[in-house]
Structures are given as C-alpha cells and as structure tokens.
N, C-alpha and C positions, 0 to 999 in steps of 0.2 A: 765702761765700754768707750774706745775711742771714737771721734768722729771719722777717721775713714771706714770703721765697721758699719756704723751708722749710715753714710752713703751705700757702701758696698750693698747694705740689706735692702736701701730705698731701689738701686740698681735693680735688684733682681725681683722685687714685686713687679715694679713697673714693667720686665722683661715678661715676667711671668702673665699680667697683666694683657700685655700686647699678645700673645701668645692666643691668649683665650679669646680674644677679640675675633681675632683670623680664625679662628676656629669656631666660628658659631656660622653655620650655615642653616639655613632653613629654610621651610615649603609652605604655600597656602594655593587657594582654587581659585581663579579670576572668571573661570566660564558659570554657567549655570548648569542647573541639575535638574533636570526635569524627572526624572525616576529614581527617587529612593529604594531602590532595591538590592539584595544581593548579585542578580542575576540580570544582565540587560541585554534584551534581541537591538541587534542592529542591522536594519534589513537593506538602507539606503548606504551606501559608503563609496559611493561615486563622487567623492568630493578629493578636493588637492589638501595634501597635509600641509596645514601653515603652522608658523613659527609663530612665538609671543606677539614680532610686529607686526604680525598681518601679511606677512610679503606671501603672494601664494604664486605655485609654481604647479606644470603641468602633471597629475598622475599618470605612471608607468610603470603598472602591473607586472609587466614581465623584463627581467632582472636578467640580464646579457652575460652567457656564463666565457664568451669568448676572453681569453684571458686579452687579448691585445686591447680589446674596446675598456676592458675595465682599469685598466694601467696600474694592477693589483701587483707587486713582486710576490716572490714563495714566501710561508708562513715566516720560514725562516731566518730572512734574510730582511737586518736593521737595513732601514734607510738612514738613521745616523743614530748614535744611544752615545752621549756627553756625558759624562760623569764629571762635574763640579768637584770643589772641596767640599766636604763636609765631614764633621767629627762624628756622625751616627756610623755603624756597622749593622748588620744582619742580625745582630743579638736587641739592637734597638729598638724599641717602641714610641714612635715619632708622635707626636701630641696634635689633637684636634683636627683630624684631615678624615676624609671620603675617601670609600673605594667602589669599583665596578666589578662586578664579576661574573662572566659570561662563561655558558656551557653551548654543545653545538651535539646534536644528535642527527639531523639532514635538516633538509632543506622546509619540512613540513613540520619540527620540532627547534625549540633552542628557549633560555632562558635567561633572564638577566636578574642578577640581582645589587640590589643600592644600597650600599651601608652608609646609612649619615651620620658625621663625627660633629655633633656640636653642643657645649655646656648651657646654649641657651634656649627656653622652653619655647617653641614655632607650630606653629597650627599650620601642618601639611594637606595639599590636597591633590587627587587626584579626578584627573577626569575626562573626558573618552568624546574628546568633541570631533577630530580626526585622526587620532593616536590616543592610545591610555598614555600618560604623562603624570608624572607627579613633579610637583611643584610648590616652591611655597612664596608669599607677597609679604612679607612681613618685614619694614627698614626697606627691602630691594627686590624686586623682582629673580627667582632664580630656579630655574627648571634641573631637577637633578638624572632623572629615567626616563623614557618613553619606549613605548614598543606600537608600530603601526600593527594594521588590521593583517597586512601581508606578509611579516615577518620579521622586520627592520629592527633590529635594537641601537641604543645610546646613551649614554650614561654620561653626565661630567661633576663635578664638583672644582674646589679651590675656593680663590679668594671671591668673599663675597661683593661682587660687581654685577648690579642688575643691565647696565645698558650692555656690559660684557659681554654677557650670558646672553642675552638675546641675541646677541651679534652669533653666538657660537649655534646656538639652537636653529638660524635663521641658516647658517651654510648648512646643518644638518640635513634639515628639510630639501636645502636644495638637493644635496649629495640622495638623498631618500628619492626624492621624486623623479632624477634623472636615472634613476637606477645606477647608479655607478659613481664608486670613488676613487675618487679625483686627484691627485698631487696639488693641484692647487687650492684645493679646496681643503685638504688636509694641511697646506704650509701656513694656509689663514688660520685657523683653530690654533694650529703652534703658535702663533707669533702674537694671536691678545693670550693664551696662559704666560708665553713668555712675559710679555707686559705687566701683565698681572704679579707676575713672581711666583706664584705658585700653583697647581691646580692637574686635572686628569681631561683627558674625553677619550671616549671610544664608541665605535659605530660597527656594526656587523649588519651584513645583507642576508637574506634566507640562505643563498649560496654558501652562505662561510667567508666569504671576502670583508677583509676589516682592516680597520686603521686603528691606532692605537697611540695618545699622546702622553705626556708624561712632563711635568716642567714642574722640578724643586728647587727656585735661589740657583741657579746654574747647573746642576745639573737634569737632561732631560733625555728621556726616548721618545724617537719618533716611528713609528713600525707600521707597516702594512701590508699583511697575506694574504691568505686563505687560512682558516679555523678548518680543520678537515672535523671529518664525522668522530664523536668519542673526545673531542683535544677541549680545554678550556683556557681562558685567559682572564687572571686576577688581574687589574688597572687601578692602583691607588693614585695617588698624589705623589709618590717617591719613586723614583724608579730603582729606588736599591730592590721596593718590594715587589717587582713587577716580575710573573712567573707565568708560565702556560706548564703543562701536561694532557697528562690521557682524564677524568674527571671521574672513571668508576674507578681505576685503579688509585687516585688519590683519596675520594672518598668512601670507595665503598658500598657506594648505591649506584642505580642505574635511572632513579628520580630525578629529573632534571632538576625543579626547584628545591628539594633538598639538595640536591648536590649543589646547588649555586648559594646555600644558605650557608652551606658549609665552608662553602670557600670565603665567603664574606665575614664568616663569626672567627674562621680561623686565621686569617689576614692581620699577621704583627703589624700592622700599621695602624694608627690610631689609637688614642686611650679615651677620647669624652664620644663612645660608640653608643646611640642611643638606639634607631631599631633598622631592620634589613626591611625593606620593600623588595620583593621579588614578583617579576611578571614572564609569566609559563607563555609558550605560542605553542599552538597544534593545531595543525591544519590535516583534517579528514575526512572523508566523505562530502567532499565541496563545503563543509562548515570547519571557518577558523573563530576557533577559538582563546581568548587571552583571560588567564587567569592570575586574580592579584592576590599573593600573602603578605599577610605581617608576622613580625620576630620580633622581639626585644632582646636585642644582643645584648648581654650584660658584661661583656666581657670576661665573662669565665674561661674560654677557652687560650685567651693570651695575661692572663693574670689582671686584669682590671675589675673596680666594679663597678660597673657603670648604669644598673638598673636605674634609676633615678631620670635617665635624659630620656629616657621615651616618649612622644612628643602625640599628642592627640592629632586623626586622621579628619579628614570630611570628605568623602567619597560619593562623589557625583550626589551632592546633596545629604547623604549619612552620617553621622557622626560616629567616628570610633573614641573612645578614650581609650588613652594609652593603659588606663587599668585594666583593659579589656584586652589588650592585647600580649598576647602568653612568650613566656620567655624562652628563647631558643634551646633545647633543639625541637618545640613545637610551636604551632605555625598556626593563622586564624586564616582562614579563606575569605577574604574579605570583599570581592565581587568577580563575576565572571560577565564577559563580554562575547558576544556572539557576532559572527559577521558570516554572508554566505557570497559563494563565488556566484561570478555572473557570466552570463553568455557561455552556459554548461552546454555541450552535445548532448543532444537527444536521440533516441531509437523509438519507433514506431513499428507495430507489426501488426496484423490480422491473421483472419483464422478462415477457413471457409465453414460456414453457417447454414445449417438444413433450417426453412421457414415451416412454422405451424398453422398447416394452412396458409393464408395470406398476409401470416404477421409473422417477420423475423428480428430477433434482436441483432445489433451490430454491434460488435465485442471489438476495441484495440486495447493492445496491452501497452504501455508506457513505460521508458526509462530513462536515465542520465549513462553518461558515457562508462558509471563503474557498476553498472545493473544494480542501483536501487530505483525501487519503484517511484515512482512520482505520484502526491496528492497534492496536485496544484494545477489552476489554468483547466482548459479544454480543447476537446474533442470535437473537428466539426467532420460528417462521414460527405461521402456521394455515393450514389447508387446510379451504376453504367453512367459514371462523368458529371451528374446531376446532382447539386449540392443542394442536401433535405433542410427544408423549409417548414415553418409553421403555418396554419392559417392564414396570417396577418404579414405571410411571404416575408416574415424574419426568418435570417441563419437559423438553424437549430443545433445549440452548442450542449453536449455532451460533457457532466463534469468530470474530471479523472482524481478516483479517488483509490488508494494503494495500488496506482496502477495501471489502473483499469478503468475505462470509460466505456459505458454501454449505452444503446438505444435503439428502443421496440419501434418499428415501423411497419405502414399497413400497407405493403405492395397490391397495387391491382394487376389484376390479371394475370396474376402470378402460373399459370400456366399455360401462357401465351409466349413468354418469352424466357430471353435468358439473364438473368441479372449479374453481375459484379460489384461488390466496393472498395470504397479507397476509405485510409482514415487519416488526419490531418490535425496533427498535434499542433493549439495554436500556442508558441512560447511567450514568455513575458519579461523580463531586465534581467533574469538569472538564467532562463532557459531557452535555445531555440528552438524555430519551429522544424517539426519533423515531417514526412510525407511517407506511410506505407504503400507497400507494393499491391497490387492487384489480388482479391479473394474471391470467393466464389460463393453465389447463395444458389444452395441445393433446395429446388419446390418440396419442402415436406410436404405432399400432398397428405386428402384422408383417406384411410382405407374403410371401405363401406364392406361390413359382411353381414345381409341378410339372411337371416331361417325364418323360413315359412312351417307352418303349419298345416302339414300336408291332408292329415286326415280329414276324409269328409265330417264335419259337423255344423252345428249351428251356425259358428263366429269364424273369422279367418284372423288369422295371426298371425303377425310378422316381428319380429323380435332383432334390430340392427347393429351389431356392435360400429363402432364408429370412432378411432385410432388415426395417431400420424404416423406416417409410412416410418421415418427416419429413426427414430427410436420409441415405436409402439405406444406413446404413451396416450392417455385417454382424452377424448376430446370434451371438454365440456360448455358448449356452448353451440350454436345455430338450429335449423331446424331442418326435419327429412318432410319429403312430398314423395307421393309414389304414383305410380303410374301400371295398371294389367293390364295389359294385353293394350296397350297405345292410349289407354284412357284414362284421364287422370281420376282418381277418386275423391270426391268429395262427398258433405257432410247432407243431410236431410233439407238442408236451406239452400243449397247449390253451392256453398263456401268450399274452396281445396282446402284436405285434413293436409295439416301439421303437424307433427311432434316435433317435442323439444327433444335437442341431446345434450345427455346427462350424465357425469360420469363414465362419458366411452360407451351409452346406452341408446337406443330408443327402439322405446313399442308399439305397435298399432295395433289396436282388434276390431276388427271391422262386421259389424251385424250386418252379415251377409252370408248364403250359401252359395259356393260355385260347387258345380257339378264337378263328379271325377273328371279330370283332362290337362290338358297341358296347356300349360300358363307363362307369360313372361312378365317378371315383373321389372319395373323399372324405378330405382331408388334418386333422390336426388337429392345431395347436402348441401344448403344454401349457408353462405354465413357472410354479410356486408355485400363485399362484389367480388366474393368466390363462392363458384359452384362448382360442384364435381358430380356426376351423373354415374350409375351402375346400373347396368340388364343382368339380370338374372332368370335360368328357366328354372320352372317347378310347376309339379304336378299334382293337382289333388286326386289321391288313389280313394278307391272304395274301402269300406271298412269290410273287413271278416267276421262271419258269422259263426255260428256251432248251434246243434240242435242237444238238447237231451230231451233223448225219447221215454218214456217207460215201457213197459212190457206190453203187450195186448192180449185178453184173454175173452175169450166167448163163448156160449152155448147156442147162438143163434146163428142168423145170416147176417145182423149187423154187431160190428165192433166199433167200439168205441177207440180212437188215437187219440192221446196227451203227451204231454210235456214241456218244452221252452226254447225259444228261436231269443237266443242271446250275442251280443258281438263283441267284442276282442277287450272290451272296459267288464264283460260279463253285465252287461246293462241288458236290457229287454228290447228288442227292434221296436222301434216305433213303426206306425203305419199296417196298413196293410198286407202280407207277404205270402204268396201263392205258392201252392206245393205240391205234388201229384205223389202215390204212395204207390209202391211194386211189393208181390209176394212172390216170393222165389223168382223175383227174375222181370215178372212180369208186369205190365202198365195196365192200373185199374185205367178201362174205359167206361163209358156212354153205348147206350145200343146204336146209335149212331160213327161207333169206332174211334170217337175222339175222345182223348187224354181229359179225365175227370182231374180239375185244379180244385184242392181244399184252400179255403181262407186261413191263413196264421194271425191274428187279428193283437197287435201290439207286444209281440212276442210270446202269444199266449198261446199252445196246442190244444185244441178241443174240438174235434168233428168225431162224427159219424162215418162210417164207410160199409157199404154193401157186399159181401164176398161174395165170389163167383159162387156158382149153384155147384161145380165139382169136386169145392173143398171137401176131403174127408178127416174126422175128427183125427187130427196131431198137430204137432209144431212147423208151423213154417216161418222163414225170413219174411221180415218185414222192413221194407227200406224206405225214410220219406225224404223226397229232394224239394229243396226251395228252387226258386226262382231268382235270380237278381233282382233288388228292387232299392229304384234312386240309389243312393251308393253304397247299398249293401251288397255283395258278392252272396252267389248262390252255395250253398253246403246242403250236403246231406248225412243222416246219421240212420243206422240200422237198428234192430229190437227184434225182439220175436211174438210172432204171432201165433197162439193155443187155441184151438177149436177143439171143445170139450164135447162128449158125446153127451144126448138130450135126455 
C-alpha cells in the first residue's frame, strides 16, 4: 500500500474522529432534589425563572397576544433562511447532532420534545427548580429542554460550549419572563450558534408565537411566527431538515407527546441518536400540569442502530438507568409536576335558613370562577352586620370543605327580631376573597300541641307533641311547664313540674281531680333563652253512666230492686249514687209527699221498695233514675215489675 493511501486513511479517521467529538453532547443536574418522587405538588411558584447564571428577571404571567407588542411576523414568513454550500441533500443523514420538536394544541396544551445525538455516555438531569429543564454538567455546562410552570418551551443543542449555552439559556429566560419575543433577543441566540458553527434553538409561548434558529457551517434559518392550533415545528441543527405541518395528519395521533415523540424518532437528522425527553403542558382546572417521558430512540425508524447511546437520567434526585428506559415507540412516564394558578375568582352564595328553635346553621356554598367546589381556607359569616365571635371574642372561622362551609349558632331571642346574614369567603395566594349577598334567617319557631285528658278520673293528663314549624321535624330537647287556669303547677314540695322533651314528646299526669268545667291550660317550651308559651281551652266533662236493671218480681208489698250502676269503661261507680224508682209513670214518695231517694252504693243495686197499697196483682213498668253524682251524669234504665197473687 502506498504512502499517500496511508495519509489518505490517517485523513479520514482523524475526520471521522473530530466528527464524533462535535457530537457528543450531554446532560447532568446542578440543583438539588428534595423529593424523590414520581409525582411532585408544587404549590409556591411565584418565583422569576432564572437561567444557569443566576441572572433573574421579573415574572409575567400574562403573555400579550397583541401582535404589535410581540414583534412576532406570520408563521410563515422567514425573516432570513441562508442556505450555505454543503454536499448533504434531503436523502442524507447528517452525523451526531440534536433536534427540537414541538406540537401546539392551544394555549392550555403544547409539547416539546428533545432528541439528544451523542456517542458519548452523560448522566442527564432533570429538575424543576423554576422550569422543568433537563440538563447535563458533564466536561461543560449545557441545558438542552425546559418547559416553565406557564407554558413556555425551548429546546437548543449544537456545539458543545457551556459558557455559550448559558449565554443562550440566560436571553431565554429573559425572552420567557417578559412575555414576548423579541428581534433582538432572537438576533443574539443567532449570532453565538453562528459563532459556534453549528447548533438549533427554539422557544414557543402558550400563545403559539415562536422563534426558530438554525446555523449549520453557513447555512442557517432564522424564523419567527405564530405555531397555530394542530401545526408542529421539527428544529434540528440543519436547516435542510427543518419542517413544520398539521401534527395529527403527519402522525396520526392526536397525543401530543406521542406525536412529538414521533416527530423526533422520525427526524433524518442525526445517526449517534440516544433517547427523546419529551415534556407534556396542560393547563386545566386552574392546575397546570408538566409531564416528563423517556424513549430510547434506537434509530429504527431512519435506519440507525443506535440503542447503545441511551444515557442514564437523575430526576430531581431519582435515578433512571437507561436499562430502564423502553425503546420507542413506548414511553416511561418518568415524573409529573404539579403547579396551581393563583389569584382565581371566587363566587360566594347563601341560602335563606329556617332556625330550630334558637339555633340555626349558616350554609355558604363556595367556588372558583369555572364552578368547582372549593376545599380550602374559610368562611367567616355576620349575622344583621355582626361578625360571629367565640367566647374568647375570636373571629369564628368556618372551614369549607367540597364547597361548603357551615355553622350552627345560638341566636337569642330569636323571636324578637328579624335576622340576616352575609358570608365571606376569606382567599389565600390562589384564591380571592369573596362576599355573598344578603339571606334571610326564618324563626323556626316550636310548635306546642297539647291533648288533655278530658275525662273525669283520678289523674289528669296531658300528653304535648313538640315540633319545628319549618319542616315538622321533632324536637328533642328543653323542657314544658304548665300553667290551669293562671296557676302554675307544681310538685308536693312547692318545686314547678317539668318534663323533658323527647323525641317531639312530653307527658304530664298529674295526681290530681278537677271537677267537670272549663279549663285553660297554659304550656310553656323553655330551651337556653327561648321560650315559646301556648293557651289552650279544655274541658273536663262528666263520665256516662248506664244502669242494668233485672226484673222485679213479688208477692208482697215489698220488692226487692237489683242490678249495676256501671260508666262508659263498664267499670262500677264508685261512691255513693242516689236514685228514685217510678211504676208506670209514677214517683215513689214519703207520706210526707217527697221523692223517696234509694242508695246505689259503689255501683251495686240492692234496696228494698214499698208499693203502693193500690197495686193489683200484674206487670207493671218499673223505671229507676240516678242522680248526677261528682262527675258522673245521671241515666236511667227500665225493667218490669210482677206482682203475683198471694
């Protein structure tokens, strides 16, 4: 072999050599990691997103969609695209280089994902200090992806230069934190890749407004639009391969990260393609969320095989090996990031409220401006202006939980006045405060319904149900006093009776007899410092009586009468009960002409009676009448009387 082959072959390692050099890009974590997790809530995120050097600059949440303020041209329209010499074409697969590849669904969804091209083995890291960011420190400082809490993406790669990269990372953050991209801030990013000689960056806002660079050895695009809803934009290092489209009709899915996985595994640029970082944004329900995957692109889908370069992860403290992470086109969910919005519209409402008795609860309902319920912070109420207090004359705050914040309070003299309240949602860093409108507290008073036990007997009984007006339900708690006829009753010691109320009940039986007559009673429900008072008339009526006579039958001048003076229970009269006896009509007297009264003696019939001397032997009526006696009513029943001849 001659010595110019000999050179010729030294030529092209050494080419081949340098090649590989430029193409080893890599990632590691510089922050720390406080939570080894999958899944990380991040509840404070009021902070400025800074760059590698520390430069911090002010956050600005809200992203100016006025096309003048953002100095954004249409999607379509290069601000310059140079095409250099170069011997590659469109059939070429350029060696060792990064690509970006972003999808755009609106302004609450988008996705980026990072293919890293490099033959050398780099401990990447991610990590979520004010942006999820992957990065690696390894030889040089060099940040390849980030995506902020609000929506922001940025991708770059190229020549590996750590003070570069920072320089580029440091205008991102600006560009990120003023909300808006810039011409000048985009001609700086162009001019250290140009410096460099070769390299990508691209930045997108939730909007869809993006810049787009590109610098290969002289040739370079520089671009900056709007990304509309549905469109993507692949950003390698070459701008032969730099392409946009629609993203379902290219790949077929409507997955954002799949779709951006795809566009990165299918991207003819690069052959030392070791794995895709893709990080998801969705913003809903006031919680935005950023989720990370891994792929190991192996380059199947452009003819490579590049499984081998897959590079182990450390995610905010976790380790992945790249054994662990599965080869495209499936995907490791490798942490998900939480952030929530702050200074949400709040709504507050009430309800008007009937009280039970002297206690009503105060109900507001709670929500955010897209009606989900809220379980967080408190409620504090007033009652007619007057903000409810405890004992110790602290607020009384109310938690709200799915919603809803309640609180039982013991209004006095709740049937003196008229009450209102308000309720007052107190906000906290995420939520504001709210103020509901004016509601109305209806006195559930009680309802007292006494029955008396009217019949004359031994005991007296009163028997009270005891209900809240507003929805009937039973009372179970305070006590009844009563009062007949303006005097209160009380107990053998001089103590006023009480009963308790119990289940919507209470009874008194009082060892006492009132005569038949007419009665007022007076009830009175005491419960704390509500009372409610009821008159009521009733009357204890006399009981009714009935006689069962037997027959009378004689052969003399005296007959005997029997039988039974029983009342409406068929019980036997107590006491004594007087009675006068007529035969056909007529009233046994006295020779003195007055009305002979026979004894009934405990409802027992048993006398004697003398006929008149003109009875002739046959049947006549025999009728015997009581008397009233205490509260028995008078009755009479008839029989017959036989006088037999002697």
């Amino acid at each position: 072999m001659s010595n110019d082959k000999y050179k010729n072959i030294i030529i092209l390692l050494v080419i081949s050599l340098v090649f590989l050099s430029l193409s080893a890009i890599s990632a590691t974590d510089t922050g720390t990691a406080d939570t080894p997790t999958d899944i990380q809530e991040v509840e404070n995120e009021n902070v400025n997103y800074e760059s590698a050097d520390n430069s911090e600059v002010k956050v600005n949440d809200n992203i100016k969609k006025n096309q003048e303020d953002l100095t954004i041209k249409n999607s379509q329209e290069v601000i310059e695209n140079v095409q250099g010499e170069s011997e590659e074409d469109d059939e070429f697969i350029n060696e060792g280089d990064c690509s970006s590849s972003i999808v755009q669904k609106n302004e609450n969804e988008t996705a980026i994902s990072f293919r890293l091209d490099a033959a050398s083995k780099l401990d990447l890291y991610i990590t979520n200090d004010s942006a999820v960011k992957q990065f690696k420190t390894r030889s040089t400082y060099f940040f390849h992806v980030l995506m902020t809490p609000n929506g922001w993406v940025a991708g770059t790669g190229g020549m590996d230069s750590g003070t570069e990269n920072k320089k580029v990372e440091s205008i991102a953050m600006r560009m990120i934190n003023n909300n808006k991209i810039d011409v000048q801030s985009v001609n700086e990013i162009f001019n250290i890749k140009k410096n460099i000689g070769r390299g990508h960056f691209i930045i997108k806002a939730p909007t869809g407004e993006y810049a787009a660079i590109q610098y290969f050895y002289g040739k370079y695009t520089k671009e900056m639009g709007v990304l509309k809803s549905g469109e993507y934009i692949v950003c390698p290092n070459d701008p032969t391969y730099y392409r946009k489209g629609n993203y379902i009709s290219t790949t077929s899915t409507t997955n954002l990260s799949d779709a951006t996985r795809y566009l990165a595994s299918h991207d003819r640029y690069g052959t030392l393609r070791s794995q895709i970082t893709t990080l998801e944004y969705i913003h809903k329900n006031h919680e935005r969320t950023i989720n990370v995957y891994l792929a190991n692109d192996d380059g199947r889908y452009v003819g490579c095989n590049s499984k081998r370069y897959c590079n182990d992860f450390n995610i905010t403290g976790r380790i992945i090996k790249a054994s662990q992470i599965p080869i495209i086109n499936n995907k490791l969910h490798a942490a998900t990031y939480k952030y929530r919005d702050k200074n949400i519209k709040t709504s507050i409402t009430t309800d008007n409220v009937s009280a039970n008795g002297n206690k009503v609860t105060l109900k507001a309902n709670v929500m955010d401006d897209l009606s989900n319920k809220l379980s967080e912070s408190n409620v504090i109420f007033k009652i007619n202006g007057q903000t409810l207090k405890d004992a110790n004359n602290k607020v009384i705050k109310a938690k709200v939980v799915n919603g809803i914040a309640t609180y039982t309070y013991t209004l006095p003299y709740i049937w003196r006045n008229n009450f209102t309240y308000t309720a007052k949602y107190v906000g906290n860093e995420y939520y504001k405060d709210a103020t509901s409108t004016e509601s109305r507290i209806n006195a559930n008073l009680v309802r007292l319904n006494p029955t008396v036990n009217s019949r004359y007997a031994n005991r007296l009984q009163i028997t009270t149900n005891v209900n809240f007006i507003s929805n009937n339900s039973k009372v179970n708690e305070g006590v009844l006093i009563y009062k007949i006829n303006g005097v209160t009753l009380k107990d053998d010691k001089n103590n006023i009776i009480k009963t308790a109320v119990k289940d919507g009940t209470s009874t008194l039986t009082l060892d006492k007899r009132y005569s038949p007559n007419n009665y007022t009673l007076t009830v009175s429900y005491i419960r704390s410092n509500y009372r409610q008072n009821l008159n009521k008339a009733f009357t204890i009526t006399p009981i009714t009586t009935k006689i069962i006579l037997n027959p009378v039958t004689t052969k003399s001048a005296i007959a005997k009468v029997t039988g039974q003076l029983i009342d409406d229970n068929n019980m036997k009269v107590s006491g004594i009960t007087k009675a006068c006896v007529k035969i056909n009509g007529l009233t046994l007297k006295d020779s003195n002409n007055k009305v002979i009264l026979f004894k009934i003696e405990n409802g027992t019939i048993n006398f004697d009676i003398t006929l008149p001397n003109n009875l002739k032997a046959k049947t006549y009526n025999l009728i015997l009448q009581t008397q009233e006696h205490k509260a028995y009513l008078a009755t009479n029943a008839k029989t017959t009387l036989t006088v037999q001849k002697v």
